[in-house]
N, C-alpha and C positions, 0 to 999 in steps of 0.2 A: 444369917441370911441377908444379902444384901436387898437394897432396897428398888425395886421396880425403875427401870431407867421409864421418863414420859415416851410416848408415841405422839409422833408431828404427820399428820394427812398431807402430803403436798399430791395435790392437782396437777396431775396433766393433761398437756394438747393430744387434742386428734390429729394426726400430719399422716400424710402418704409420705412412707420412707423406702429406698432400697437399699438389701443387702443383702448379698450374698445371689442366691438364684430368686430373688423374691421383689415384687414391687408389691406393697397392700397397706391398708389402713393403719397404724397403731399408735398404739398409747403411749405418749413420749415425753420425756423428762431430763433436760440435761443434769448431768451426773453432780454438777457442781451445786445442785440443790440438794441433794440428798447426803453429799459430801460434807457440807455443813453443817447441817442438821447432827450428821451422824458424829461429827469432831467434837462439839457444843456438849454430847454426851445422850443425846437420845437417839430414838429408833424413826428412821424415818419410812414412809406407808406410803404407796403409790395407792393413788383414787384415779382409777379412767371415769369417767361421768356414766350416769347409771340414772334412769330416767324412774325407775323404783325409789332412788333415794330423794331425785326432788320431790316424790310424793310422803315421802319417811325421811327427812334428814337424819333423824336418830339413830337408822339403822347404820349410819355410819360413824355421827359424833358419840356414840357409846362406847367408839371403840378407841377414841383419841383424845389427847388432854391437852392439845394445839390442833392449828390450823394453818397451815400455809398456801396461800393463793397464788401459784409461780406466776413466771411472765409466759407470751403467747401471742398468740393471732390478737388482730380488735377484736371487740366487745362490739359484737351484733346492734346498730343505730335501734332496731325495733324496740330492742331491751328497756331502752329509757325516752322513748318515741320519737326519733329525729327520722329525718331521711339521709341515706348515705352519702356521705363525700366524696365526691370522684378518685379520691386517693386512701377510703377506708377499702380494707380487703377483705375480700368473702373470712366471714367467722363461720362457727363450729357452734348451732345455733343449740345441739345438747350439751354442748361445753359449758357455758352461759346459762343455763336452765339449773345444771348440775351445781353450780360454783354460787351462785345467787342463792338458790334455796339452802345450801354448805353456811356461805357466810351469816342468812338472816338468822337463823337459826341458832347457831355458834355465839353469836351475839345474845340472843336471847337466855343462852342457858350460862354466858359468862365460860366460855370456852377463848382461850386465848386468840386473838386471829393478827396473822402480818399477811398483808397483800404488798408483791414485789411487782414493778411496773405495771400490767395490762393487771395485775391484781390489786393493784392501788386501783386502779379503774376502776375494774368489777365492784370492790369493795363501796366506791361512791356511790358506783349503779346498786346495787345492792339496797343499800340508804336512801334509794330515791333520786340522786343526784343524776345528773347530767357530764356530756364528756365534749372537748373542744376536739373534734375527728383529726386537724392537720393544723399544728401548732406551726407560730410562724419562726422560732428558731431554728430552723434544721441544725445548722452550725452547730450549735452551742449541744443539742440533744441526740442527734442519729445524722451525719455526716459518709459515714462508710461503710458501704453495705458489710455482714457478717463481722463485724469491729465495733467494740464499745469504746465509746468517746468518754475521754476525762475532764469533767469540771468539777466546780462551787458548789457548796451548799453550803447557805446559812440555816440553823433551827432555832425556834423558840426557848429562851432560855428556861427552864424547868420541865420543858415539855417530856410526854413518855418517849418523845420522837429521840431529845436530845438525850435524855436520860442510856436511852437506849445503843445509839452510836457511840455513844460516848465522847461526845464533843460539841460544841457549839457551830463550827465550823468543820467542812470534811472537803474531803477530796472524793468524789464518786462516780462511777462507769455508768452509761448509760447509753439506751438503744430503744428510743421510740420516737411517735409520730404527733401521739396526742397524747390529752393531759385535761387537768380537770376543766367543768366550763361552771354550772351548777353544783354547789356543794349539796352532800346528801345531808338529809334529815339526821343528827346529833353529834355532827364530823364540825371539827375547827380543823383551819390551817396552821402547821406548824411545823414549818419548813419551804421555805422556796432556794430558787438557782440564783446566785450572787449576779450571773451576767444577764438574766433576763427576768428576773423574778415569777420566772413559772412555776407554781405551786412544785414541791417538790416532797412534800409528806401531810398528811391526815391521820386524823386519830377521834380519837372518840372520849373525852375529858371522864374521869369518873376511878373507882378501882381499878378494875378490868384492866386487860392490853388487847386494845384495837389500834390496830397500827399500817396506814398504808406508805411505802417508798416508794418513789417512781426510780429510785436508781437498779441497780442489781449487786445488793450485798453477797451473794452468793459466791460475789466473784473477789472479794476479799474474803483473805484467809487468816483474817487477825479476827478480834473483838467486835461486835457491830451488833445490828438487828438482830439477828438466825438466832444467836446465844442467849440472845434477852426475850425471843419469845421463848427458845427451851425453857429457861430461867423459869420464866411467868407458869410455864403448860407443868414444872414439879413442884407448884406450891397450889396445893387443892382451892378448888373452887373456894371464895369468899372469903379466903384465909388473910 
């Protein structure tokens, strides 16, 4: 009998999409999240937010032996008490409710977690941390609408970040607006952008794999993050 492939939770946005005869709310996930999850060798689980589970995160980490925090809309200013930035965009304030109580949680029972851009965020907010709404690289981070822009990353050498990419150095795609400003409560930096040195990974020192990217590994289809938290979410808790 073979052995139980892990199950990875990846989080989805709430988006108004159309298709077909239809315009309406749903729960949405690009496929290339779930595509690498599923190549890496495990099962990947769609979570639409569930306002029962901020009140019970268990009723859903019982069911997972990872965590994936995808990318998305911003991260709601109230979450970690700012006022909005003329350039932050209405958030999905169950999104944020859903994904915060996922990740504290997670953390606490030693449940693997990787947050991919707006989930390197969450994951700060999460920790307490604080978020910079309108970084001042456009250039170098989100340049063109619907297009991920290619730069630098340098990581920490030993780090789980680097351990994990598998390099010191990378090449990585990226598409957002903001980025860290206040680190959270038990997060070191370990990883910034070679051309502007904007944090560009967090993690959380210790056994465990807490791990947040601002880039989008999803979108490379070699070796990277996605496999190393599969990796982490088939070696039992504490092992």
């Amino acid at each position: 009998m073979s052995e139980r492939a892990p199950v990875i939770g990846i989080c989805t946005a709430l988006e108004q999409a159309r298709w077909g005869s239809w315009d309406s709310l749903v729960a949405l996930s690009p496929r290339n999240y779930s595509l690498a999850v599923q190549r890496a060798g495990a099962v990947a689980l769609l979570l639409p937010p569930d306002d029962a589970v901020v009140e019970s995160p268990d009723r859903v980490l019982d069911l997972l032996d990872g965590l994936l925090l995808a990318g998305g809309s911003d991260v709601n200013p109230v979450s970690y008490g700012a006022q909005p930035h003329p350039e932050t965009r209405p958030a999905r304030a169950e999104r944020d409710r859903f994904e915060i109580a996922l990740a504290r949680r997670a953390i606490e029972r030693g449940i693997p977690v990787l947050g991919v851009c707006r989930g390197m965020q969450l994951l700060n907010v999460a920790c307490g941390g604080t978020l910079d709404q309108h970084i001042g690289r456009l250039d170098v981070h989100r340049h063109t609408a619907g297009a991920f822009h290619d730069h630098a990353v340098a990581l920490e050498p030993g780090s789980l970040a680097e351990q994990s990419a598998g390099a010191a150095r990378l090449a990585v795609k990226s598409h957002h607006h903001q980025g860290i400003d206040r680190l959270g409560a038990g997060l070191v930096v370990s990883g910034r952008a070679v051309e502007d040195d904007l944090v560009e990974a967090i993690e959380m020192p210790g056994p465990g794999f807490v791990l947040g990217v601002l880039w989008h590994p999803e979108e490379d289809h070699g070796a990277g993050v996605i496999p190393a938290l599969v990796a982490a979410a088939a070696s039992p808790v504490g092992s």
